[in-house]
N, C-alpha and C positions, 0 to 999 in steps of 0.2 A: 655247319655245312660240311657234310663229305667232301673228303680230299684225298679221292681213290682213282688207281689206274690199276686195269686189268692186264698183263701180256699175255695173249694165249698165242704158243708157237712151241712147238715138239721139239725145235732148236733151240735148247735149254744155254748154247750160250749167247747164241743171239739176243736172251732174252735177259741173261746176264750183263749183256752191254746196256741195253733197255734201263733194265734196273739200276744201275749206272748211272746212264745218262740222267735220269731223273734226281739223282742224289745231289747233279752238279748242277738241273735248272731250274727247279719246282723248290718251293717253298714248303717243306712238310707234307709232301704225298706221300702216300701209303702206295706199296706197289703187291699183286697178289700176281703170281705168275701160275699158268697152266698149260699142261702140256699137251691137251687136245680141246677141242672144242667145246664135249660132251660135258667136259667137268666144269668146263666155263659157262655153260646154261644151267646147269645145277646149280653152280653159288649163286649164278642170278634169279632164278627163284625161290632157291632161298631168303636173298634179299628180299624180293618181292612180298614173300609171304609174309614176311617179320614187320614189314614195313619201316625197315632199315633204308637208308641212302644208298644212291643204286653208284656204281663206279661216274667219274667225270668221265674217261677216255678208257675207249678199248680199242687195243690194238690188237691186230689177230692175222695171224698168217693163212696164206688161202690154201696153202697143199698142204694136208697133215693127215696124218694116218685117222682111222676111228669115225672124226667126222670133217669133211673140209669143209672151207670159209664160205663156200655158195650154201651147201647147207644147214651152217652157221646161221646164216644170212637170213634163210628163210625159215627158221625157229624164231631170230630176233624179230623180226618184223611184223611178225603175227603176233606174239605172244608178248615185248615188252617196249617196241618202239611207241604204241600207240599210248603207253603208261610214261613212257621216260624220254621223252623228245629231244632233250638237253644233254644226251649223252653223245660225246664225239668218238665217233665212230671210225676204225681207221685200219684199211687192207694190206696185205704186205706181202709180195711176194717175189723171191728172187727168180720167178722168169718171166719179164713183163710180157703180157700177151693183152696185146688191142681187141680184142673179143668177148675177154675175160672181164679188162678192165672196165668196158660198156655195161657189161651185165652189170656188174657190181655195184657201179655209181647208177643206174638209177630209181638205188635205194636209197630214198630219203632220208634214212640214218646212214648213210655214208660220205663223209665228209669228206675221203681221199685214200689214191690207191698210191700206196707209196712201193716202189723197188728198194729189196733190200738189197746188200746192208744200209740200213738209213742211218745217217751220217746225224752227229751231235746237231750243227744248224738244223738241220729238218725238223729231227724232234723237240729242239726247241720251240720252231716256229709253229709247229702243230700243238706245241702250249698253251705257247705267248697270250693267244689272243680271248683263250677259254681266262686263264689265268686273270687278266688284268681285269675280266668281266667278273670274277668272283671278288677280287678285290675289292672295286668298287662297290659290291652291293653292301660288302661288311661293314 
């Protein structure tokens, strides 16, 4: 069973802490970080195509140069939600905007729009819950 998280966020140390953070809560996840969006649809089709194990969580900042997270959004949804349902989903953006955060959740692979910087609890708790379910099946 894959035990992969995506960061995709143009703030390379945001995404440093990320990587981090996972070091200190996750039990042997693999972390692949990217700096825009565009190259993070690409490994995932790639996945796809290999029929490789798709990431557990991706987390992905909504304002990024190239391509942003709404139209992130609407690449994932067409093209790999309806293949990989199980994959938690997760927005991030340091200027909360209630308009924004509407749009975005109600995407069925969106599990939650977190404000950055997200703190070690949070990404824990955005874990936790995937985690203990992968456990069990093992």
């Amino acid at each position: 069973m894959s035990k992969k998280i995506f960061l995709v966020d143009d703030d390379e140390i945001h995404s440093f802490i990320l990587e981090t953070y996972t070091k200190k809560v996750s039990d042997g996840f693999s972390v692949e970080k990217f700096i825009n969006a565009e190259k993070a649809l690409n490994a995932l089709r790639a996945i796809a195509e290999t029929k490789n194990e798709f990431p557990n969580f991706i987390f992905i900042d909504l304002d990024m140069p190239v391509m942003n997270g709404f139209e992130f959004l609407e690449v994932y949804d067409r093209e790999f939600y309806p293949q990989f349902p199980d994959v938690n989903l997760y927005f991030l953006s340091s200027s909360m905007n209630e308009n924004e955060e509407k749009t975005i959740l109600k995407s069925p692979a969106v599990i939650s729009f977190i404000n950055k910087p997200i703190s070690l609890d949070t990404y824990k708790k955005c874990l936790e819950e995937k985690i203990q379910k992968m456990k069990s099946v093992q």
